[in-house]
MIRO-565442 format. One record per residue (C-alpha): residue in three letters; x, y negated, z negated. Coordinates in steps of 0.02 Angstrom, whole numbers, padded with zeros to 5 digits, always signed. Layout:
ALAXYZ...
***
This chain:
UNK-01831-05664+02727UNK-01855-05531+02574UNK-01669-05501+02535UNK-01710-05364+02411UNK-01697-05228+02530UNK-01506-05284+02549UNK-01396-05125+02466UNK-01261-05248+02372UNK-01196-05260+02194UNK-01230-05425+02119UNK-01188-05489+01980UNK-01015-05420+02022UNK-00930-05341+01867UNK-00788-05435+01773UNK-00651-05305+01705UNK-00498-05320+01595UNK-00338-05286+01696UNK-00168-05271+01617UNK-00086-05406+01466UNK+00011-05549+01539UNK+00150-05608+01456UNK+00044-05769+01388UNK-00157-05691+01387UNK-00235-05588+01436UNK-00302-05559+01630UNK-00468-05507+01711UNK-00545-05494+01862UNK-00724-05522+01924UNK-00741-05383+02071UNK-00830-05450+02207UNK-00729-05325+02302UNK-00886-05205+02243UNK-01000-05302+02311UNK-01027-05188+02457UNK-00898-05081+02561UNK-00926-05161+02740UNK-00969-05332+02650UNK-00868-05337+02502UNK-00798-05496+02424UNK-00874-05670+02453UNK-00947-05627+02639UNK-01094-05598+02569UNK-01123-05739+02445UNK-01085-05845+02598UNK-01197-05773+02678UNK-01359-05738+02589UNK-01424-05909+02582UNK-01427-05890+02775UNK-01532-05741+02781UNK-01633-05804+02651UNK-01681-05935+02772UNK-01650-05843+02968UNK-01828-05791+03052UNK-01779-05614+03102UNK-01889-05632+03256UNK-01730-05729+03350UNK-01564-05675+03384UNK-01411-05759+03271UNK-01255-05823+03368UNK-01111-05841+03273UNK-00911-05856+03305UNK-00748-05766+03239UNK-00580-05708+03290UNK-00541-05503+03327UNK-00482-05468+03148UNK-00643-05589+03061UNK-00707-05529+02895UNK-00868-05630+02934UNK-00904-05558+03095UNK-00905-05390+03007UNK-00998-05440+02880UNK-01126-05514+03006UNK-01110-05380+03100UNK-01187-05246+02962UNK-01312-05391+02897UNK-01383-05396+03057UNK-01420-05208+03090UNK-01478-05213+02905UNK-01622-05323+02947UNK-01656-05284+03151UNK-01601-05453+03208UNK-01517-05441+03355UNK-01331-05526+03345UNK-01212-05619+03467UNK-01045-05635+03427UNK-00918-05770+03525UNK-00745-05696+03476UNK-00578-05809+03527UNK-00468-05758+03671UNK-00552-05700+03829UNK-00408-05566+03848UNK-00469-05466+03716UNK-00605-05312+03719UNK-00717-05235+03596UNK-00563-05107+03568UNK-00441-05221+03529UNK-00493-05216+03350UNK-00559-05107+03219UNK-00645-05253+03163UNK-00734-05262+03337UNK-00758-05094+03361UNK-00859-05100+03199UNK-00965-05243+03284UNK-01005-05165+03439UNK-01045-04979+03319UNK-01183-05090+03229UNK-01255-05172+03380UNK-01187-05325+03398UNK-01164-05403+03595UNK-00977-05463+03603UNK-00907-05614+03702UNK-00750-05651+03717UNK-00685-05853+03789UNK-00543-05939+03817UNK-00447-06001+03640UNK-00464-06172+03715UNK-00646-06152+03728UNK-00672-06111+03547UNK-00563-06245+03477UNK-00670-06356+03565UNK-00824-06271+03488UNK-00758-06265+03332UNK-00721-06485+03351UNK-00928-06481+03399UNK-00972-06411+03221UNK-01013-06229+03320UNK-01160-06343+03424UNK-01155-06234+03601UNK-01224-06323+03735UNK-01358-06253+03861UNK-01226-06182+03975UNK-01152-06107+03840UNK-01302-06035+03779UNK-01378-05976+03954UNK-01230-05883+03974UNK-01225-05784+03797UNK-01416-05757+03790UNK-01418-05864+03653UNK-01556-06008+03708UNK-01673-05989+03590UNK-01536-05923+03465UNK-01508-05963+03282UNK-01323-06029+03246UNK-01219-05960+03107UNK-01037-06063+03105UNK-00866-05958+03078UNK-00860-05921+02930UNK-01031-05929+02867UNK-00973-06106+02823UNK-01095-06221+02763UNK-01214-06289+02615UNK-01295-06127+02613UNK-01118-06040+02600UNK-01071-06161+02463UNK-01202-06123+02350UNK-01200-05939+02379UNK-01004-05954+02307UNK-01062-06044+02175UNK-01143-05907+02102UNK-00975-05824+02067UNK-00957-05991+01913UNK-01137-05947+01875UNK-01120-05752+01846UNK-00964-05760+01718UNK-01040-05754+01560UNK-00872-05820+01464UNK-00786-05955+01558UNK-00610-05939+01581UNK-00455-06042+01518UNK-00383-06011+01688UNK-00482-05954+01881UNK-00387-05895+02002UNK-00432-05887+02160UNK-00372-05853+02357UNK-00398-05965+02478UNK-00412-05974+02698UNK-00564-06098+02730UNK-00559-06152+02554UNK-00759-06110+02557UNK-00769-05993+02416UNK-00677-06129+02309UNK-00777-06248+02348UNK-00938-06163+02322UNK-00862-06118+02125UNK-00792-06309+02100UNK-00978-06373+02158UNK-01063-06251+02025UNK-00952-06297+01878UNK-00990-06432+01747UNK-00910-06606+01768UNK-00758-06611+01644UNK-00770-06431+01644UNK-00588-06382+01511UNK-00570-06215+01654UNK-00412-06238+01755UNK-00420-06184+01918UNK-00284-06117+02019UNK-00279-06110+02234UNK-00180-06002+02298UNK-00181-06034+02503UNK-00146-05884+02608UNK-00130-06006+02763UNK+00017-06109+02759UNK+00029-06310+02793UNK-00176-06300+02737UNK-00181-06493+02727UNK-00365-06540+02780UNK-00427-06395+02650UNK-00318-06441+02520UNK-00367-06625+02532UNK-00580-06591+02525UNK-00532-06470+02353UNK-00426-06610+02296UNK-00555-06748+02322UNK-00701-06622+02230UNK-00607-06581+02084UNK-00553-06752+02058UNK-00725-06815+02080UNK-00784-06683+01956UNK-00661-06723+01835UNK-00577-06539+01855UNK-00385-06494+01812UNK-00328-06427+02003UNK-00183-06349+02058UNK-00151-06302+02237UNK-00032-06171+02290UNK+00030-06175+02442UNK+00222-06071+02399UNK+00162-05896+02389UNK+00094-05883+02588UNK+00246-05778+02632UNK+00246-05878+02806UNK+00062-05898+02835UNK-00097-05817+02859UNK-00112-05632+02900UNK+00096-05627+02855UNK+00106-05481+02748UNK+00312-05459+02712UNK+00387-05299+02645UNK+00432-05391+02495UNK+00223-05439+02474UNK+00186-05254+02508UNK+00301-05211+02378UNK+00222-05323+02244UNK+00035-05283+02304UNK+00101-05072+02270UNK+00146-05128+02102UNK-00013-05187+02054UNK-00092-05028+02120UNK+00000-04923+02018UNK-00036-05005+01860UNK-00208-05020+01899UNK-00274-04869+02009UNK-00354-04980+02135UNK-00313-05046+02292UNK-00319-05239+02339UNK-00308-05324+02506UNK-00139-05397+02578UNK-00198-05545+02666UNK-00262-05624+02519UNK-00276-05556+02352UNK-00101-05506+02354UNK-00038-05683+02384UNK-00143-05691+02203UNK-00060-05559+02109UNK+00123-05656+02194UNK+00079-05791+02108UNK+00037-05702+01965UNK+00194-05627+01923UNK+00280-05828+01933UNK+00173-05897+01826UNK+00178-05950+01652UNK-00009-05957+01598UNK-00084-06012+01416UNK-00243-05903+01363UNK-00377-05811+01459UNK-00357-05800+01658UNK-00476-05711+01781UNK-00432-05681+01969UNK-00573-05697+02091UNK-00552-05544+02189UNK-00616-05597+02360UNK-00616-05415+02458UNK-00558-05380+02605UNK-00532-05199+02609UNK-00680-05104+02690UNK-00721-04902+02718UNK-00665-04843+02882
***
């Protein structure tokens, strides 16, 4: 489908933030992208659209806090295609969440299964079967996996490489599904002299940490994976990360989320760096 019609900022604007010690720092705002779909939701998800035939509904999967199912959520209203979301844990409701509250506010039919039933979904590659689908009103459904994951979400990230019109010494970016990272690794030249720096906001990330590994290696890429500025795991947000992520606020009059870009700005401030760094600033804080 047309994706003109689709309100979002892209090319995302890169902006000079404050001197480090050893270069200088910038950041490439995909946070602006869009209020309800800031960050890289949408670059994981456009290649999708570009593709989905809006005359069938889209199932896709997510937990009760999921940045993609929001993201979804407003995509789908955006075009009229109706949406089905599978969210993990059958004790929850659309209430339990802001997140899902949003959902349900654009439209979206909510159902909620067993954890053990979407682990096992989630070992199928997100492949339902007929029961499954019967019983969501998704049988003649298009499937989106968690995540938007997927060659179309790959490429969509790589745009971020694409868009920077001066290529960094150093690119720093979060990390949860390790998506986004891969997208930007797949879109950069082989023996490419940029640096880029991980920084997991899920701790013990082995399986992603091992696929980024094995691309940058293959692409000749200097990697380094941190996996020591988590602060316990995902979603952990300490007072001692609160207090960092207020710092950076108040030096640069804008907020930034506390889940991941934080974990960023943590590692940031331990980090001995030689020229020109930009931060990949991922989203993840939406309008009410």
């Amino acid at each position: 489908m047309d994706l003109s019609s689709f309100p979002f900022l892209t090319p995302s604007p890169t902006e000079k933030l404050l001197n480090i010690s050893s270069g200088s720092l910038w950041m490439k705002r995909d946070d602006l992208i869009h209020p309800d779909v800031s960050g890289n939701k949408w670059r994981k998800l456009k290649g999708f659209f570009r593709e989905v035939d809006p005359s069938r509904p889209v199932l896709t999967f997510g937990g009760a806090h999921s940045n993609h199912l929001r993201a979804a959520a407003f995509a789908f209203a955006h075009a009229s295609i109706k949406g089905i979301a599978v969210v993990r844990g059958e004790e929850l409701s659309p209430e339990h969440s802001s997140t899902l509250k949003y959902c349900k506010k654009m439209g979206m039919t909510l159902h909620f299964i067993p954890r053990s039933e979407y682990k096992k979904l989630r070992e199928m590659d997100w492949v339902p079967s007929v029961r499954q689908l019967q019983e969501w009103g998704g049988e003649s459904a298009q499937v989106l996996p968690e995540g938007g994951a997927g060659k179309q979400a790959f490429e969509g990230c790589g745009e971020i490489w694409t868009e920077l019109d001066h290529k960094p010494d150093h690119l720093l970016i979060a990390s949860g599904t390790a998506t986004t990272v891969l997208g930007i690794l797949s879109a950069m030249p082989e023996g490419s002299p940029t640096k880029v720096h991980v920084i997991s906001a899920v701790k013990g990330a082995k399986k992603e940490q091992a696929r980024v590994a094995a691309c940058a290696r293959q692409k000749s890429i200097n990697l380094h994976w941190e996996d020591e500025v988590h602060f316990g795991g995902f979603g952990k947000i300490p007072e001692q990360l609160n207090a960092q992520k207020a710092v950076f606020e108040s030096k640069n009059g804008f907020a930034i989320d506390a889940v991941y870009n934080a974990k960023v700005w943590a590692y940031i401030q331990r980090t001995s760096f030689e020229g020109s760094v930009l931060w990949i600033n991922t989203g993840g804080i939406f309008t009410p």
